[in-house]
C-alpha positions in Angstrom: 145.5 86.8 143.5 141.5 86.8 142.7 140.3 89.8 141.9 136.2 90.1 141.7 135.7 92.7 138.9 132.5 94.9 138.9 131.8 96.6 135.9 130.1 96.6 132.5 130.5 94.6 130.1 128.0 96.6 126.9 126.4 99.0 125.8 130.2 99.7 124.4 132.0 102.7 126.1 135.1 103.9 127.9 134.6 101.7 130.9 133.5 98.7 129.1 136.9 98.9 127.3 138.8 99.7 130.6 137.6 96.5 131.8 138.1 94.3 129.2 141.7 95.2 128.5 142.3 95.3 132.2 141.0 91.9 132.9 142.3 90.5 129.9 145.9 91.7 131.5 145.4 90.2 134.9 144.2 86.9 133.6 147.4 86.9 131.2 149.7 87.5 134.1 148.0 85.1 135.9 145.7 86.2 138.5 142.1 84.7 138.8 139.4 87.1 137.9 135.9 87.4 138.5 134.2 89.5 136.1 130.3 90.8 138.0 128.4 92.9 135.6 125.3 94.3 135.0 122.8 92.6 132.7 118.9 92.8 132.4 117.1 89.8 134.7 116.0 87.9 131.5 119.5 88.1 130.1 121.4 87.0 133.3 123.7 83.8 133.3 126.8 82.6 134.9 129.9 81.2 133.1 133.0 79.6 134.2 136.5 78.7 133.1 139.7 78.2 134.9 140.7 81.7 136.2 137.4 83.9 135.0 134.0 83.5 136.2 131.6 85.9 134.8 128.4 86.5 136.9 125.5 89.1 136.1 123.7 91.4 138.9 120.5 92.5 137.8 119.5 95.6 136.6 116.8 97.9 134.9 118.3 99.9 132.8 122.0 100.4 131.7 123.7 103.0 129.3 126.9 104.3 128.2 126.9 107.5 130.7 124.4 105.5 134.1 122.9 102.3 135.4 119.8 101.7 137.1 120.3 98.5 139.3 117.2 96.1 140.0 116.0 96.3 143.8 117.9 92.9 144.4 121.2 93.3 143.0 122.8 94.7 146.3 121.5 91.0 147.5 122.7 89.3 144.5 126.2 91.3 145.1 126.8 90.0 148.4 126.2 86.4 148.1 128.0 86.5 144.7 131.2 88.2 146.6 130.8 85.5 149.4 130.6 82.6 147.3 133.3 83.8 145.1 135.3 84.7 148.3 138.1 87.0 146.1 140.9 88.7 148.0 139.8 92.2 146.8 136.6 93.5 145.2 137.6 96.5 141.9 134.4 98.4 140.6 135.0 100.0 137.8 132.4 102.8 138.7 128.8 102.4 136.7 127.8 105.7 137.5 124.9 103.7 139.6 123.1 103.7 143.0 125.1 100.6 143.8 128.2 102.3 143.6 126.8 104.5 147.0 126.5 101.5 149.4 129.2 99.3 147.8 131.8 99.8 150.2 129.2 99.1 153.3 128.8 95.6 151.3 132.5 94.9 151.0 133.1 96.4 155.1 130.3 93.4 156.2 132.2 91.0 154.3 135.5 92.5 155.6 136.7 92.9 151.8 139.2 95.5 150.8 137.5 97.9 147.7 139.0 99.6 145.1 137.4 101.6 142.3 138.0 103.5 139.2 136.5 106.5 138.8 135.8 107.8 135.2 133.4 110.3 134.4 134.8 112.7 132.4 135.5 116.7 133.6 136.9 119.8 133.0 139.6 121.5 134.9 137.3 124.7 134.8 133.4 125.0 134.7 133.6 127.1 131.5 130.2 125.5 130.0 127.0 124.2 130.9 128.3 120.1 130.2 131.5 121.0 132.5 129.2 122.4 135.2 127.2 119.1 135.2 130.2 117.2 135.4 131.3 118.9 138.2 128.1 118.0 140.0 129.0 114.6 139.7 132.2 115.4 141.3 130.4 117.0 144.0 127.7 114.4 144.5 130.4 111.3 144.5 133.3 112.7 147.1 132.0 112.1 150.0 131.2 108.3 149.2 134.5 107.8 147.7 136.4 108.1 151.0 134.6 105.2 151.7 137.0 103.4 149.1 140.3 101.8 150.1 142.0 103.5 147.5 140.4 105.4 144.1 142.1 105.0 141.0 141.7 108.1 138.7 143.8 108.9 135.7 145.7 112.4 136.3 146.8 114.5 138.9 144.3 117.4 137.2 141.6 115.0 138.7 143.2 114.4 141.7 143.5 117.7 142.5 139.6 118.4 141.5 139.1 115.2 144.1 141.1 116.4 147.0 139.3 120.2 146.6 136.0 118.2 147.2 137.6 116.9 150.4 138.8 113.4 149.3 142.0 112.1 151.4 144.4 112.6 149.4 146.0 109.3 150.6 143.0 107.4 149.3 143.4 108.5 145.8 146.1 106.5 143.0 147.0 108.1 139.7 147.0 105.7 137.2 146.1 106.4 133.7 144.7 104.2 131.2 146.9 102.2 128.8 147.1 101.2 125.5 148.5 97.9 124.2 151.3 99.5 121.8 151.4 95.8 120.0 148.2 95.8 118.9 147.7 99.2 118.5 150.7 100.6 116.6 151.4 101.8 113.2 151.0 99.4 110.1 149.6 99.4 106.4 145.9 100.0 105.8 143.7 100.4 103.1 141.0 102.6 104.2 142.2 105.6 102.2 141.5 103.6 99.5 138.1 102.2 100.5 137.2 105.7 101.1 139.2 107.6 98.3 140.9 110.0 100.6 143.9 111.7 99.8 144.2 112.6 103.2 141.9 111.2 106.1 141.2 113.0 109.3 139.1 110.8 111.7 137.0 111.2 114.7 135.9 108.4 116.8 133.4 108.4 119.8 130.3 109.3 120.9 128.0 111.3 118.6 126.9 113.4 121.7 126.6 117.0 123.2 129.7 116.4 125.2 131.8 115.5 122.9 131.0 118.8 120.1 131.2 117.0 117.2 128.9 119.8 115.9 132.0 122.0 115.9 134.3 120.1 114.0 131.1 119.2 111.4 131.3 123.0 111.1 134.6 124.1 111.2 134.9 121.2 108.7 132.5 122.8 106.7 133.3 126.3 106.6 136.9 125.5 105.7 136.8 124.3 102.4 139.0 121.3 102.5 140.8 120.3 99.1 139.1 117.8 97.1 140.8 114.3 98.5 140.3 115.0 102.4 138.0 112.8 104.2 136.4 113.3 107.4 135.8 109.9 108.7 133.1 110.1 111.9 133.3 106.8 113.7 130.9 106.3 116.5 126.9 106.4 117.2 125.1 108.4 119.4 122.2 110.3 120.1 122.8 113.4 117.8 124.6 111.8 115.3 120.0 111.6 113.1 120.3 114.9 113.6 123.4 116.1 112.4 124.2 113.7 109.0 121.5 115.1 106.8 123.4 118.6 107.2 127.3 116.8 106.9 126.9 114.8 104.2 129.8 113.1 101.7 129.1 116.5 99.2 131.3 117.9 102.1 133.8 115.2 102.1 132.2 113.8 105.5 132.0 110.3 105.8 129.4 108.4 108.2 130.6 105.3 109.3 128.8 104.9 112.6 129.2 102.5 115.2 132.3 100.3 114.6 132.2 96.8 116.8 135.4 95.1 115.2 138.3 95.9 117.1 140.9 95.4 113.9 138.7 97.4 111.9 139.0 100.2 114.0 142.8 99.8 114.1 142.7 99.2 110.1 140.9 103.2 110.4 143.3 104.7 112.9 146.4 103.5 110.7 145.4 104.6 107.6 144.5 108.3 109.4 146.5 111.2 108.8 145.0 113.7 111.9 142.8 112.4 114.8 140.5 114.9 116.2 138.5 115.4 119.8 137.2 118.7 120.6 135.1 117.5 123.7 133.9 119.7 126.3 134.5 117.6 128.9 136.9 113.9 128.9 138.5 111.7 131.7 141.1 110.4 129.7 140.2 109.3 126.5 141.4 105.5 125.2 140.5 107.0 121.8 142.7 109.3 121.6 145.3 107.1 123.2 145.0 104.2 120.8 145.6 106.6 117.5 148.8 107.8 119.8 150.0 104.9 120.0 149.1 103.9 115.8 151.2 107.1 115.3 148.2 109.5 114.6 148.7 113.3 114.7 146.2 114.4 117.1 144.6 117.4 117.9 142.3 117.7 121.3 140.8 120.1 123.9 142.5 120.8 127.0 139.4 119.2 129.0 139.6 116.7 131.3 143.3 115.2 131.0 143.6 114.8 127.4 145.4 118.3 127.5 148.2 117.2 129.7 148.6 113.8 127.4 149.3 115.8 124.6 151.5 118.5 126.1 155.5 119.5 125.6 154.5 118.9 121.6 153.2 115.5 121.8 149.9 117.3 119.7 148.1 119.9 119.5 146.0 121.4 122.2 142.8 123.1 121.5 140.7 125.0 123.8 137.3 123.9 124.3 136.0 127.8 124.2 137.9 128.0 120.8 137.3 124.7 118.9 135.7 125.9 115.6 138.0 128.6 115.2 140.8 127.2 115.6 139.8 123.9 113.4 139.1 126.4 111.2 143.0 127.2 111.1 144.4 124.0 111.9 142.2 121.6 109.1 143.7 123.2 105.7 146.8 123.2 107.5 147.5 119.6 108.5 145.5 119.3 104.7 148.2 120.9 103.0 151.4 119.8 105.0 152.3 115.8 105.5 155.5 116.2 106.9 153.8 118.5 109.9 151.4 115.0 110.5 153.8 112.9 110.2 156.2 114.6 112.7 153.4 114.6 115.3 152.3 111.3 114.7 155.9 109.9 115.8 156.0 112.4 118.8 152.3 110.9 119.9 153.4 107.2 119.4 156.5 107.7 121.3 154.6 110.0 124.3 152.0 106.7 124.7 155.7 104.4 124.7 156.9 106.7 127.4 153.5 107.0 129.7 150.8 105.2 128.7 151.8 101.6 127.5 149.1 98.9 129.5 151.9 96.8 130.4 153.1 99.6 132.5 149.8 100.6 134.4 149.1 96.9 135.2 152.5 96.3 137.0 151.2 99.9 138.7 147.7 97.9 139.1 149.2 94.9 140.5 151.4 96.9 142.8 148.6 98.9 144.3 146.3 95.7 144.9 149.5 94.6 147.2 149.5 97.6 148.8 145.9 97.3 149.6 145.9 93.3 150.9 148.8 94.3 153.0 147.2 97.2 154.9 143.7 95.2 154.7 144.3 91.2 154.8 141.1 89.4 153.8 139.4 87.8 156.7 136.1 87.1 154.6 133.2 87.1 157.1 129.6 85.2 156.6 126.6 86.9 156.6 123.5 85.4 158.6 120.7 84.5 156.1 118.7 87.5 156.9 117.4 90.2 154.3 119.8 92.7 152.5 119.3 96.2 152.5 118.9 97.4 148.6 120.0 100.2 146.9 116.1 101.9 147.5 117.1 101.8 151.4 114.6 99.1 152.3 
């Protein structure tokens, strides 16, 4: 089948990684995929190959958490989607305007939708962060009933979902996955590079959300052995303010944004403990990819990240309790291999049991039949008459 992907393809992020590895899976198995993404107007081009086309919509600004489409992109959408004539449209949800009228666009053109819906949440408001989250919620359930069907990654959010009056029938669990070939336990010589004994990493954004301040601290006040590295892999907008106080005197290591895909494997397989004390996730790929390279981890309950690491798969923290417990926990995985080891074959063989990509796209595949059956494509052609934008005009 074709399937017309919207999306984004940088700045890097959860969703940009969603899509890549998702497409990348669909054109393996051998669907045609049409990759739409956002891209400033001076930046914009169109590429084709055999089964991918890649085509930019215009925007203003775009970021890791929102996108600000230009006032033409609804317009450049629509005669994109009719040219491309796909048998279903999947938008892999930008956190944009466009996201709002997109399924009025794809009812003219008589195009079943299907989106993905990722921001990240808590299953209670217990902060300020998980309180704006849940805004988001608030603000994006109404629209998403205009959706075929909305694929979101545990039954924690669907049940968030359906409270905000979301059919329940419109709504498909189906969490991320992880290729367990590429990303899977292997030698590494990063403890070397580094000259860790043992090597506790986190990787992600360096950003309120995520409270890397309370592992820098808990880090900190702990007194970790001489050997144990903290590794802190990611870039972000508090990561100025926070290295001139968590510096390598400390152990901490600053290694910032990573772009090479192996050399983030090469980190995760040479870790010991994986750590995410967010205050609000979806479901994170990070923590799923040191899973599935047999990483202990250790992450807060929020968004779904609890429920991955349940029954003893790692530990769960809670997000009112992170420096505390780190506090505990740190000298304690420090001091005890065989406890990190043990949980990091329990983590790799949870992701082999749930959360393996092979698995979710055969789950992907068997939705977007669902879909075309209950919706057959009869792609209709729009008069040449001005499109409404995203500003309403």
């Amino acid at each position: 089948m074709h399937i017309a992907w919207l999306g984004k393809k940088s700045p890097f992020c959860g969703n940009v990684t969603y899509g890549r590895e998702v497409t990348n899976a669909l054109l393996e198995r051998g669907h045609q995929v049409s990759f739409l993404h956002f891209a400033q107007e001076e930046l914009a081009a169109e590429t084709q190959a055999d089964e991918f086309q890649e085509v930019s919509i215009p925007c203003l600004y775009k970021s890791q958490i929102y996108t600000v489409p230009s006032p033409k992109s609804s317009k450049v959408l629509t005669q994109s989607l009719q040219r491309l004539k796909p048998d279903l449209v999947h938008a892999s949800l930008t956190l944009s305007p466009l996201d709002f009228v997109l399924p009025e666009i794809c009812e003219e053109l008589n195009l079943p939708l299907i989106a993905t819906f990722h921001p990240p949440f808590d299953r209670k408001r217990r902060n300020l962060t998980s309180g704006t989250q849940h805004l988001m919620y608030q603000l994006y359930a109404p629209f998403l009933a205009n959706y075929h069907r909305v694929i979101i990654f545990s039954e924690i959010q669907r049940d968030l979902l359906v409270r905000l009056g979301v059919p329940d029938s419109r709504l498909a669990v189906i969490p991320n996955g992880v290729d367990v070939e590429r990303y899977s336990p292997g030698p590494s010589h990063i403890k070397a590079e580094l000259d860790a004994r043992r090597l506790f990493v986190y990787q992600g954004r360096i950003a309120t959300e995520k409270n890397v301040e309370s592992l820098l601290k808990a880090w900190k006040h702990s007194e970790m052995p001489k050997g144990s590295k903290l590794a802190i892999v990611g870039s972000g907008p508090l990561a100025a303010t926070l290295q001139p106080f968590y510096g390598e005197d400390l152990g901490i290591i600053w290694l910032g944004f990573v772009a090479d895909e192996q050399r983030r494997i090469d980190i995760l397989r040479g870790a010991d403990v994986f750590i995410l004390p967010s205050l609000v996730e979806g479901l994170s790929l990070s923590l799923l990819e040191a899973m599935a390279c047999g990483v202990a981890c250790m992450a807060t309950d929020a968004g779904a990240d609890g429920e991955v690491l349940e029954a003893g798969a790692g530990i769960v923290l809670s997000t009112q309790r992170v420096l505390s417990q780190l506090q505990t926990l740190l000298p304690l995985f420090s001091e005890h291999p065989e406890m990190t080891q043990m949980l990091g074959q329990k983590a790799r063989q949870r992701v082999l049991d749930r959360y393996t990509l092979s698995r979710n796209i055969s789950r992907l595949e068997d939705l977007y039949r669902q879909v075309l059956a209950q919706h057959p494509v009869q792609l209709v052609s729009l008069p040449p008459t001005p499109h409404r934008n995203w500003y309403g005009r």
